[in-house]
N, C-alpha and C positions, 0 to 999 in steps of 0.2 A: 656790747658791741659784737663779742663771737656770736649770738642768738643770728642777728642780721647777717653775719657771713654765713650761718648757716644753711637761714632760709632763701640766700640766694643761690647758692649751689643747688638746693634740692630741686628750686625751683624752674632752674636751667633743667636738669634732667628730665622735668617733668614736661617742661617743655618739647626736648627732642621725643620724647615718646609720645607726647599728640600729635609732634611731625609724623611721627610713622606710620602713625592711625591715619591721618590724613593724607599721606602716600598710597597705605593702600585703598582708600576708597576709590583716590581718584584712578589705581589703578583696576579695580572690580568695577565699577559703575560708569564709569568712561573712556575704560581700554588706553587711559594716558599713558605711553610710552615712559619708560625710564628713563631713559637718553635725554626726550626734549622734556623732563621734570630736572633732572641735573641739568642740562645749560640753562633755562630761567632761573634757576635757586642758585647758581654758581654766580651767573651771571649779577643777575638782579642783587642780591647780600652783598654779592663785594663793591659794587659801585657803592653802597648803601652805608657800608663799612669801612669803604675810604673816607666818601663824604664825612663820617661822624671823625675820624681821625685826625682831620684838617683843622677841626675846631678843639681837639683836645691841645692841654699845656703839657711840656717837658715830654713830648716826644720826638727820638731822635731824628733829624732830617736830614740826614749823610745821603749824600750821592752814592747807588750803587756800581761796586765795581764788576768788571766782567765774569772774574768768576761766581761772583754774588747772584747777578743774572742768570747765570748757567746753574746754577743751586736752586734761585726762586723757579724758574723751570720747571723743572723738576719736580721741586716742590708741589707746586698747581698742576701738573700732568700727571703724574704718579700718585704724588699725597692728595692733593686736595680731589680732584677730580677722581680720582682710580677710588677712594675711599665713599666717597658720594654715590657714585655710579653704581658698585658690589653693593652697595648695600641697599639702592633701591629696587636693583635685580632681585635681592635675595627677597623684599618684600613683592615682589610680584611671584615669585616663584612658592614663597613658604609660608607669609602672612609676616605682620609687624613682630609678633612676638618672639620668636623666633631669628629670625633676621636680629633682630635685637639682642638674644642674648649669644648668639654665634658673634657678633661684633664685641661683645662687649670681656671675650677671650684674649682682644686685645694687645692687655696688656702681658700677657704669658711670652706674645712674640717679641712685644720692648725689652722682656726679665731676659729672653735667651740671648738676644742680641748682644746686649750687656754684658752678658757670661764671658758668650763668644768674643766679643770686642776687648775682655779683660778688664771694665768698665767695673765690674761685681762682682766678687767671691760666690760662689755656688754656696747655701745651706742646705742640711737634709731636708731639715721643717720645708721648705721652699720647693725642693723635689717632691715632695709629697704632696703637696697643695697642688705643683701643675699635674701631676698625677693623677689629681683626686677633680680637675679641671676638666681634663681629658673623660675621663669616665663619667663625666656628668652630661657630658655632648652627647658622648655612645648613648645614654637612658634617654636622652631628649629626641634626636636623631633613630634611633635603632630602637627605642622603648626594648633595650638589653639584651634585644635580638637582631641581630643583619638580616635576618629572614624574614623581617619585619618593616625594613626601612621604612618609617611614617613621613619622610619627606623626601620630595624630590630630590635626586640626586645634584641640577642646578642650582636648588637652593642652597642645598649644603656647600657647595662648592663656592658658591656668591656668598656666600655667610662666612664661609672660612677666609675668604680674600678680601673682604672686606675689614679683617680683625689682623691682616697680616697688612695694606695698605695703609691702616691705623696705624698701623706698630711704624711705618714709615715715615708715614705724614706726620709722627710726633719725634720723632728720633731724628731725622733727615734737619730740620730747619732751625737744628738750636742755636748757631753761631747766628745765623739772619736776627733770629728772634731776639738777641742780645743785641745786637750790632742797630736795628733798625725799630724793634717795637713790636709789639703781639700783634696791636691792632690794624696797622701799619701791613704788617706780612701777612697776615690773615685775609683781609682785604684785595691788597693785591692776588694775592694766591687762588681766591675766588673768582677775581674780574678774570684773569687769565687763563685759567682754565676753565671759566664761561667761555671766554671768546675760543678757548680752541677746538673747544665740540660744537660751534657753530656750523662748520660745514659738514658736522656728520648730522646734528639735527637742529636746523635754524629757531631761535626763540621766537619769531615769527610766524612760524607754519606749527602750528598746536596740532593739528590734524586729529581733530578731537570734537566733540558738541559743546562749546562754550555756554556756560549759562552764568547766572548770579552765582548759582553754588560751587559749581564749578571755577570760576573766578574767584570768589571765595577763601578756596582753598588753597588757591597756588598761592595767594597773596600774604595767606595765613603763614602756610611754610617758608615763606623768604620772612618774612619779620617776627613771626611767634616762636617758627622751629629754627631758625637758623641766626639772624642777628641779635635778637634780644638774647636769647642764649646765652651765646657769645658773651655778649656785654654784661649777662650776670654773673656767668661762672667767674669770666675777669675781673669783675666788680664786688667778688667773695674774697678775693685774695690781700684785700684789706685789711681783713679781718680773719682771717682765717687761714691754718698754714696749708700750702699747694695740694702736699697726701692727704689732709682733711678733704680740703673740696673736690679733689676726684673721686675720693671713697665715697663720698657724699652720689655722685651722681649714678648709685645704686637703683637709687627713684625712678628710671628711666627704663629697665628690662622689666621691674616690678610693675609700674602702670600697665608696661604696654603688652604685659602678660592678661593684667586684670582687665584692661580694654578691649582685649582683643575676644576674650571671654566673652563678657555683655554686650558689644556692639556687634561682634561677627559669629558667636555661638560659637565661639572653637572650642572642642572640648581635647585635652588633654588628660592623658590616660596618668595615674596615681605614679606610675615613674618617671615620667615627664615631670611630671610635679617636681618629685624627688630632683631628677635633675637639676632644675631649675635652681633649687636651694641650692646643692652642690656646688654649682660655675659661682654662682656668686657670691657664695659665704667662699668661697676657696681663693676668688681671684681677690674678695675686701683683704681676707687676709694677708697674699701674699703683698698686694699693695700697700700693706701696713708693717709689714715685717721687714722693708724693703728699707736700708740704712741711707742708700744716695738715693738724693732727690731728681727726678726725668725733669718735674716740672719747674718753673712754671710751662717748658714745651709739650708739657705732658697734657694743655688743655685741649679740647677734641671738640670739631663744629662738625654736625651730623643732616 
């Protein structure tokens, strides 16, 4: 049985990292906005992920109260939205791969929160892993020179807010998330902050060249990169305890490193490389070393 929670985890991750791929085509080859690709995928999944919650058994169906409302808010403008948005910015500005592993620092801003909030006892081993996190960005970003910077400075900066919005969107909704259901908050959280960047960029005006493939792809990212997702990394936790199936979703910088390679010829320089091992052997660790459990809020729809 743990085989199957494993390979649904992985297979969530590998999921979100063909979303990314698929973001940035549609952002190279059809100048799709980031804006109106977050309201359809916000949009589009959470209706899609309510729907499927309606028909699930033994979830909670509490009436929310006002301050729940004013949380859920929040939630979907800040987390769900704010994390969606940085991170499709970053892959217009830096490529998936990238973009991907600047988010997936993540959880370095859950661990401080923590600290800070008294939530966690600080260890040195721990100091040293974000340390050793930190320095893996500089080789990726700066190839271990500032005089060097290999990527856009918007990117970096949509890459870093993107992994500080995470840190929110998984920290902010944990009382919701007991009180009403993952799937339930998740859903909601989407539909809503679909509908709030409607009037910034309507799911109606694509203002784009629509074709098959193009269609395609959007369809692909609301149900292959964003719902199914979801429903597997939740549907690991069966079988599998919470820090397993996040550390599990390692899969996802990994692909979208090797993707980004063979499909867009990106070539990254031997420190990059280095980098790359760094953030993520540093961040599986500390997620492992890490004694209180975030999750299950700690699960992440990209």
């Amino acid at each position: 049985m743990k085989i199957r929670g494993v390979l649904l985890a992985c297979s969530a991750g590998a999921l979100w990292a063909l979303s990314g791929i698929m973001c940035q085509i549609l952002f190279d080859d059809y100048q799709v906005s980031p804006e109106w690709l977050a309201s359809v995928r916000l949009f589009s999944a959470g209706l899609l992920l309510i729907a499927i919650s309606l028909f699930q058994r033994n979830v909670p169906r509490k009436k929310f109260s006002m301050n729940d409302i004013f949380s859920l808010v929040l939630f979907s403008v800040i987390g769900m939205l704010g994390v969606q948005y940085t991170y499709f910015k970053a892959i217009q500005y830096s490529g998936a791969a990238i973009a991907t592993i600047l988010q997936f620092t993540g959880p370095i801003f859950i661990f401080i929160y923590l600290v800070l909030n008294k939530e966690k006892q600080i260890k040195f081993i721990e100091v040293l892993l974000m340390a050793a996190t930190f320095i893996g960005v500089f080789l990726i970003v700066a190839e271990g020179n500032l005089q060097t910077l290999n990527i856009s400075t918007m990117g970096f900066v949509m890459g870093i807010a993107s992994a500080i919005t995470l840190a929110f969107y998984t920290l902010q909704p944990r009382k919701l998330l007991v009180k009403y259901g993952e799937m339930r908050i998740a859903g909601l959280g989407m539909l809503i902050g679909g509908i709030a960047f409607q009037p910034i960029r309507p799911s109606w005006q694509p203002e784009f060249q629509m074709d098959s493939l193009s269609l395609g792809l959007v369809i692909s990212i609301v149900l292959f990169g964003t719902a199914l997702p979801f429903l597997f990394q939740l549907s690991s936790l069966r079988f599998i305890e919470a820090s397993l199936a996040s550390v599990l979703t390692v899969v996802e910088p990994i692909l979208a490193t090797i993707l980004s390679v063979l499909l867009f010829k990106s070539r990254f320089a031997g420190i990059q490389v280095l980098g790359f091992v760094v953030v993520i052997g540093s961040v599986i660790l500390l997620t492992r070393l890490s004694n209180k459990k975030v999750l299950p809020e700690d699960e992440r729809i990209e």
